[in-house]
C-alpha positions in Angstrom: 0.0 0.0 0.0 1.3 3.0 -0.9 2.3 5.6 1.8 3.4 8.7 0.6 1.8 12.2 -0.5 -0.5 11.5 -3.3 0.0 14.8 -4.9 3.0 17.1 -5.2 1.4 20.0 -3.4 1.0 17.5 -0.2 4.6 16.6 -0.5 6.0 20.5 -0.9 4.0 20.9 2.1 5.9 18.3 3.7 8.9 19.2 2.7 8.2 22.8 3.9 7.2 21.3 7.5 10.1 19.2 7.1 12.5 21.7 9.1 9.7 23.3 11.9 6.2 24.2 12.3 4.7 27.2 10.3 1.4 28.8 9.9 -0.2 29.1 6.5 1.6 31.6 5.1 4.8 30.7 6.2 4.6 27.4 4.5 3.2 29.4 1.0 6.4 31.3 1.3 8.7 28.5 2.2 7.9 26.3 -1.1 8.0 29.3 -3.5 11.7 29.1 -1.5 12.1 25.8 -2.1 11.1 25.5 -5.6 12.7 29.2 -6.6 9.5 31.1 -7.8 8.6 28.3 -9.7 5.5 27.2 -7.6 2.8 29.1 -5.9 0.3 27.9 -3.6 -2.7 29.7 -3.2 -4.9 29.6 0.1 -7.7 27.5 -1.1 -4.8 24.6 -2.7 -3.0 25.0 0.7 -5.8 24.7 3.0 -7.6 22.0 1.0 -4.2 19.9 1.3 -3.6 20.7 4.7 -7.2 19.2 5.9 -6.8 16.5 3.6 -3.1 15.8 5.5 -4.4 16.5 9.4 -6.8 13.7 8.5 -4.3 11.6 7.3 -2.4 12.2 10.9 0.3 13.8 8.4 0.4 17.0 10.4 -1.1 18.3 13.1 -2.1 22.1 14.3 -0.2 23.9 17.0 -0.7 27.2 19.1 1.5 30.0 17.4 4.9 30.4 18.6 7.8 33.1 17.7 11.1 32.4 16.2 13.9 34.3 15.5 12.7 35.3 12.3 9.0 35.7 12.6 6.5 37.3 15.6 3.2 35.7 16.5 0.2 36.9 14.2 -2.9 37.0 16.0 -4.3 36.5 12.0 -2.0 33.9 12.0 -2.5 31.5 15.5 -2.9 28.0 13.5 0.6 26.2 13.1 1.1 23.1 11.3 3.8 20.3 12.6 4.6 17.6 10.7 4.1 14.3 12.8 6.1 10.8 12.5 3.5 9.6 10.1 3.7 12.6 7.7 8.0 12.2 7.9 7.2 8.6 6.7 4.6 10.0 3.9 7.7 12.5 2.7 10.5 10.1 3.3 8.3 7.4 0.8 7.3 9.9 -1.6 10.7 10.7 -1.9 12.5 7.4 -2.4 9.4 7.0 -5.3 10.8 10.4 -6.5 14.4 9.0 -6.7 13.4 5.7 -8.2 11.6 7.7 -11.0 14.8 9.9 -11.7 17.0 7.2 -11.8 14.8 5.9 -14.5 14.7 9.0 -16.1 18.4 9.4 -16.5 18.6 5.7 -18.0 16.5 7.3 -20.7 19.1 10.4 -21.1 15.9 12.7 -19.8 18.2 14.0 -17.2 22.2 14.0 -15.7 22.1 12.8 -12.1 25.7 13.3 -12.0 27.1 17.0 -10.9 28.2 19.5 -13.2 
């Protein structure tokens, strides 16, 4: 049975939880980060993901907190954690992810190797 995200919007969201909790925003602004500008989530894709993944037990919601970089947002009081089960979902979805490049370079669709 398979285990990981079934789309790649769950598994940026993952990936963007992958490091520590965020609100909303903060995870919009961490995968246009993480994919440089290439991807954009908007709030009805991101919240639609994230309630499909808190019933999944992917995530789960926290009470805000501050870090060094951001200040609590009363707007902005729902934090999202991911939980052992959604590491398992991202760890998953990425071995598939290799597996699939690896074949892809076998094809000469793309250099694994560094420049």
């Amino acid at each position: 049975m398979a285990t990981g995200a079934s789309n790649p919007i769950e598994f940026q969201i993952l990936l963007a939880l992958a490091g520590r909790e965020r609100h909303g925003y903060g995870i919009m602004k961490e995968i246009d980060r993480q994919s440089g500008g290439r991807v954009r989530v908007g709030p009805g894709t991101l919240y639609g993901a994230i309630k499909r993944m808190l019933g999944a037990k992917w995530i789960v919601e926290t009470e805000a907190t501050t870090t060094e970089d951001e200040e609590p947002d009363a707007r902005r009081t729902s934090y999202y954690r991911l939980t052992a089960a959604g590491r398992r979902a991202a760890e998953e979805t990425a071995r598939q992810m290799a597996d699939l490049l690896t074949v892809a370079a076998g094809h000469g669709l793309v250099n694994l190797k560094p420049s």
